[in-house]
C-alpha positions as CSV (number, residue, x, y, z in Angstrom):
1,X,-21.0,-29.8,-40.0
2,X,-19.4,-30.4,-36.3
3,X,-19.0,-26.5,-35.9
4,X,-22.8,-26.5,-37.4
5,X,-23.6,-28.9,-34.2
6,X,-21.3,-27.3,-31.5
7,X,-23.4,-23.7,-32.9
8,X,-26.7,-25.6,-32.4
9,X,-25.8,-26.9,-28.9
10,X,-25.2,-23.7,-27.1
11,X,-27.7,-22.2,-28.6
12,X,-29.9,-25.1,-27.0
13,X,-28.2,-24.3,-23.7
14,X,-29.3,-20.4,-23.9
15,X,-32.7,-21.3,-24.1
16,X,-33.2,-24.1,-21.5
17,X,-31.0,-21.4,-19.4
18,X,-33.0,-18.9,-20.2
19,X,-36.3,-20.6,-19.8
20,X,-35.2,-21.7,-16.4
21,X,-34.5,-18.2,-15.4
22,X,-38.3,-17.5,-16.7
23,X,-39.7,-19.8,-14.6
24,X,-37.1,-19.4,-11.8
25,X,-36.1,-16.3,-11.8
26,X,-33.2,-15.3,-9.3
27,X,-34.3,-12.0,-6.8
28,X,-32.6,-9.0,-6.0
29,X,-31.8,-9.8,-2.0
30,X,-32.9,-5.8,-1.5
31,X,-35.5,-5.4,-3.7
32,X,-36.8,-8.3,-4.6
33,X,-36.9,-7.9,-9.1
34,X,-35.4,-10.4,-10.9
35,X,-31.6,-9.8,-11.8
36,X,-30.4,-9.5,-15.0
37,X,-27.7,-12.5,-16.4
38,X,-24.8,-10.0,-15.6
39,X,-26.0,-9.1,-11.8
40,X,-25.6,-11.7,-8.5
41,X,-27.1,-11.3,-5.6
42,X,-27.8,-7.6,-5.7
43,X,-30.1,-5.9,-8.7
44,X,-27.4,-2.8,-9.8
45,X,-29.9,-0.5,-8.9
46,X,-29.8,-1.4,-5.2
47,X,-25.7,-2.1,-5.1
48,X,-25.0,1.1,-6.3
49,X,-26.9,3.0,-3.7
50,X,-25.6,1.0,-0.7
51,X,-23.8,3.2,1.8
52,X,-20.1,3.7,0.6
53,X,-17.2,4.9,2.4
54,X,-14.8,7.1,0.6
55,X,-11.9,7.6,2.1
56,X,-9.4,10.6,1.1
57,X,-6.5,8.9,3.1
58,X,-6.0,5.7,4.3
59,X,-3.7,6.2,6.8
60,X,-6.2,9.5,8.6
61,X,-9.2,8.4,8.0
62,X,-12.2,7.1,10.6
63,X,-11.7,3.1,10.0
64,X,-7.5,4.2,10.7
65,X,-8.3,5.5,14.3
66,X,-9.6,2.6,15.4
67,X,-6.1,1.2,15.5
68,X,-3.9,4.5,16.9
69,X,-1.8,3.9,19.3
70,X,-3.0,0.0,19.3
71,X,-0.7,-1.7,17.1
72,X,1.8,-0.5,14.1
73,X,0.3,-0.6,10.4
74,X,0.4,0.8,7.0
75,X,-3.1,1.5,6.0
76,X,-7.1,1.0,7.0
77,X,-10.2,1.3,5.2
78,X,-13.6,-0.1,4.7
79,X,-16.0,-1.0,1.7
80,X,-19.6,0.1,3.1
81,X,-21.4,1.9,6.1
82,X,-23.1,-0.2,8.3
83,X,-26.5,0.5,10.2
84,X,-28.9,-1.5,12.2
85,X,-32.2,-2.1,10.6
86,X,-30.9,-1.0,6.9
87,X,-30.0,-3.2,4.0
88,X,-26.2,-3.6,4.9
89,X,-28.1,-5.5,8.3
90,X,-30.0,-7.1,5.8
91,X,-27.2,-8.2,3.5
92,X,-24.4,-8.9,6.1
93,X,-26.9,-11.1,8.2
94,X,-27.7,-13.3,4.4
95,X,-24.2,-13.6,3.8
96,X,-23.1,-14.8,7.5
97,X,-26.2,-16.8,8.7
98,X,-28.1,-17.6,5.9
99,X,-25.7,-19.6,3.3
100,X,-25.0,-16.9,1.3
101,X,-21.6,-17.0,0.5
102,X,-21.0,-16.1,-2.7
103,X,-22.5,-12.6,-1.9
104,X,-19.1,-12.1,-0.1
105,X,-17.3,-12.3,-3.2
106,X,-19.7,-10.2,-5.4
107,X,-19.1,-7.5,-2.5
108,X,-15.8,-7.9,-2.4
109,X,-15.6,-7.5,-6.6
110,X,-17.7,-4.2,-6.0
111,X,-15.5,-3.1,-3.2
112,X,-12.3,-3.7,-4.3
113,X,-12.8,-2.5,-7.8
114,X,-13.0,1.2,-6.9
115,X,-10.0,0.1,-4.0
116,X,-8.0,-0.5,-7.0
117,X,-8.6,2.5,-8.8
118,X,-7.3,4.6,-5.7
119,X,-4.4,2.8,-5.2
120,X,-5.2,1.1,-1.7
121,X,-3.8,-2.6,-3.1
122,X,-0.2,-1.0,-3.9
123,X,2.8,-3.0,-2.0
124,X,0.4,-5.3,-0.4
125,X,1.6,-8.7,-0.8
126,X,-0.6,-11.1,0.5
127,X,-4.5,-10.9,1.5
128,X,-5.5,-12.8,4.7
129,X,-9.3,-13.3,6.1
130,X,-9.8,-13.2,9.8
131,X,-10.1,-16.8,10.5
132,X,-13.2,-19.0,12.3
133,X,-12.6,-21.3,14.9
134,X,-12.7,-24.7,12.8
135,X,-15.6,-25.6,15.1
136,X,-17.9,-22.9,14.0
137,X,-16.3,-23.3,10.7
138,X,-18.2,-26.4,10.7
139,X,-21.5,-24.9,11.8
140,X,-21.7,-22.7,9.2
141,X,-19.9,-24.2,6.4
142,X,-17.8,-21.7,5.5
143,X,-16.1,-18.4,6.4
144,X,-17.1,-15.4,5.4
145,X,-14.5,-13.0,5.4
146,X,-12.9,-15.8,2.9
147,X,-15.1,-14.6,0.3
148,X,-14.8,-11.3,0.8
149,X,-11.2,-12.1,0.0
150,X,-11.9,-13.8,-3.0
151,X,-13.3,-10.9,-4.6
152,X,-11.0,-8.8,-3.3
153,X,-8.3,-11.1,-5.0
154,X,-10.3,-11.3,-7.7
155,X,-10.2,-7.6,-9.1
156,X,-6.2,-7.1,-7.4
157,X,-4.6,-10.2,-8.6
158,X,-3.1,-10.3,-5.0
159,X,-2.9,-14.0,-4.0
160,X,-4.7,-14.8,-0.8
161,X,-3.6,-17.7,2.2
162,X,-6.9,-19.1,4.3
163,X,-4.5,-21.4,6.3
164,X,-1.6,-20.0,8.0
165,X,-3.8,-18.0,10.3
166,X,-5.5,-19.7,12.9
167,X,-8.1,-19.1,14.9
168,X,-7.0,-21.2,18.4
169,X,-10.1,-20.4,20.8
170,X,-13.2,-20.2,20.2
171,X,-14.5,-17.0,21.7
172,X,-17.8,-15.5,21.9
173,X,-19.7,-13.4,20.1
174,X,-18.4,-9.5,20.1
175,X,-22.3,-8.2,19.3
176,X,-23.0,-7.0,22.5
177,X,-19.4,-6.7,24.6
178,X,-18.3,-3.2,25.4
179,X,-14.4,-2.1,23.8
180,X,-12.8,-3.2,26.7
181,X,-14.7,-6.8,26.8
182,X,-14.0,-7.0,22.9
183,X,-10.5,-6.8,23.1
184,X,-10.0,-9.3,26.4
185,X,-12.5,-11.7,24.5
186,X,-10.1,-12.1,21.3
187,X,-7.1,-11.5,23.0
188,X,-4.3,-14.3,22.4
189,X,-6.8,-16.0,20.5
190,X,-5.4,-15.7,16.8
191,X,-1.6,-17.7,16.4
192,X,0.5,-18.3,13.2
193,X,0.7,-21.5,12.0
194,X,3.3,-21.2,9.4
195,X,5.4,-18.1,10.5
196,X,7.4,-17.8,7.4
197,X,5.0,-17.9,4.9
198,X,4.2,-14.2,6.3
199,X,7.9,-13.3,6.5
200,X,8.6,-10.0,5.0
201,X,5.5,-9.5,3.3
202,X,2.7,-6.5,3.9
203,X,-0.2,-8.8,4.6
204,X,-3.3,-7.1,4.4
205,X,-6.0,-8.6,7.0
206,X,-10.0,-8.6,6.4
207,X,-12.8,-8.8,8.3
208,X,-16.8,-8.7,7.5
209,X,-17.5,-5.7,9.8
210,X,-15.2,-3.1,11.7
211,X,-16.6,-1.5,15.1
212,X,-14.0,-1.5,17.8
213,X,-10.9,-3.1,15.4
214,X,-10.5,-5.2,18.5
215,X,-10.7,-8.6,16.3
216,X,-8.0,-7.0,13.5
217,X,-6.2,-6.2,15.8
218,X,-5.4,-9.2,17.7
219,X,-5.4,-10.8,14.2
220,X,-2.5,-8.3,13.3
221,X,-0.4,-8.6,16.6
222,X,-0.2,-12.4,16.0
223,X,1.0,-11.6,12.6
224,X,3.6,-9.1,12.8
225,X,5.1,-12.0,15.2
226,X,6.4,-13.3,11.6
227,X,9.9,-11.4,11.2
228,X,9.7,-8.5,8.9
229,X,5.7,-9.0,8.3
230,X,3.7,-5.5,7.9
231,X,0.0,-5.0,8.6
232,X,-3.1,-3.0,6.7
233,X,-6.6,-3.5,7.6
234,X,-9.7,-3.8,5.6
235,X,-13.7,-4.7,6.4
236,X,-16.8,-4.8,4.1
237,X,-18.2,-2.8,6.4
238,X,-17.4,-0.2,9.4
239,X,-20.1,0.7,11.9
């Protein structure tokens, strides 16, 4: 008779759920149809045509030579193309300035799930976003590259730290600096907060969007301060 109840309950729960999602249906970001119970965000249809990067090597590869010559590290890659006026634009600007956060994580599940299959998690021993400035933080309630993480952790099992990492001035906007200006602007910017929790670990650092590597990079010379720590790099995006 209890299981008979328990039965009757969820069965209740499907329905109002259901009828909810009737009358309030949750949109596709891109397209704008109503998603199915086993989609977030982004309809299937319009996730799997998104711009990927697929990356033979991840040591030669285009995201890599961003950081030749710049700074010592195991491995680089990236999730996605990214072009102005197309729906990466459209989806990078919901999840950064529009609240979406959990979109970062759905990404990140997408991304990292084919990451795993090629191997790019092996030896890495500790995920790391690049951090906000705990005033703009604030501002926007969250940070990105956090959730990106999450679903990167998600799919890899690879645990992730959000506080040893700081972000200690709060710099300006890279959008429209030349290379040059982008790396002076985050320069000495990023310090480690608790050295020794990155001691002898492969840490690998993530970051929304990748155009000059300027802001990984700085992120990974404070970093491989920590005795024994190694570097990779990885973005949702590269431009």
């Amino acid at each position: 008779m209890k299981q008979n109840s328990v039965n009757d309950s969820h069965r209740l729960s499907t329905i109002f759920s259901d009828l909810l999602c009737l009358a309030y249906p949750d949109l596709c970001l891109v397209c704008g149809v109503s998603l199915n119970r086993d989609e977030s965000h982004i309809c299937h249809n319009c996730l799997y045509m998104l711009p990927t990067i697929n990356h033979k090597s991840f040591t030669e590869n285009a995201a890599a030579e961003r950081f030749y010559g710049k700074i010592p590290f195991i491995k680089a890659t990236a999730g996605f193309h990214y072009q102005k006026e197309s729906n990466m634009q459209l989806i990078l600007e919901s999840l950064k300035y529009k609240g979406e956060k959990k979109l970062g994580e759905t990404l990140g599940t997408y991304a990292g799930s084919k990451l795993l299959r090629q191997g790019f998690f092996n030896e890495i021993d500790l995920m790391v976003p690049v951090p906000l400035h705990r005033k703009k933080q604030k501002q926007r309630g969250y940070n990105q590259s956090e959730w990106i993480v999450r679903g990167l952790s998600r799919v890899s099992n690879i645990p992730f730290d959000c506080h040893s990492l700081i972000r200690i001035v709060d710099n300006k906007s890279q959008t429209t600096k030349s290379i040059r200006d982008r790396w002076e602007n985050v320069a000495s910017v990023f310090s480690l907060e608790n050295p020794v929790s990155f001691e002898n670990k492969h840490i690998l650092l993530v970051d929304d969007v990748l155009t000059s590597g300027s802001t990984l990079e700085a992120c990974g010379q404070a970093v491989i301060k920590a005795a024994g720590a190694e570097v990779s790099f990885f973005a949702l995006a590269m431009a």
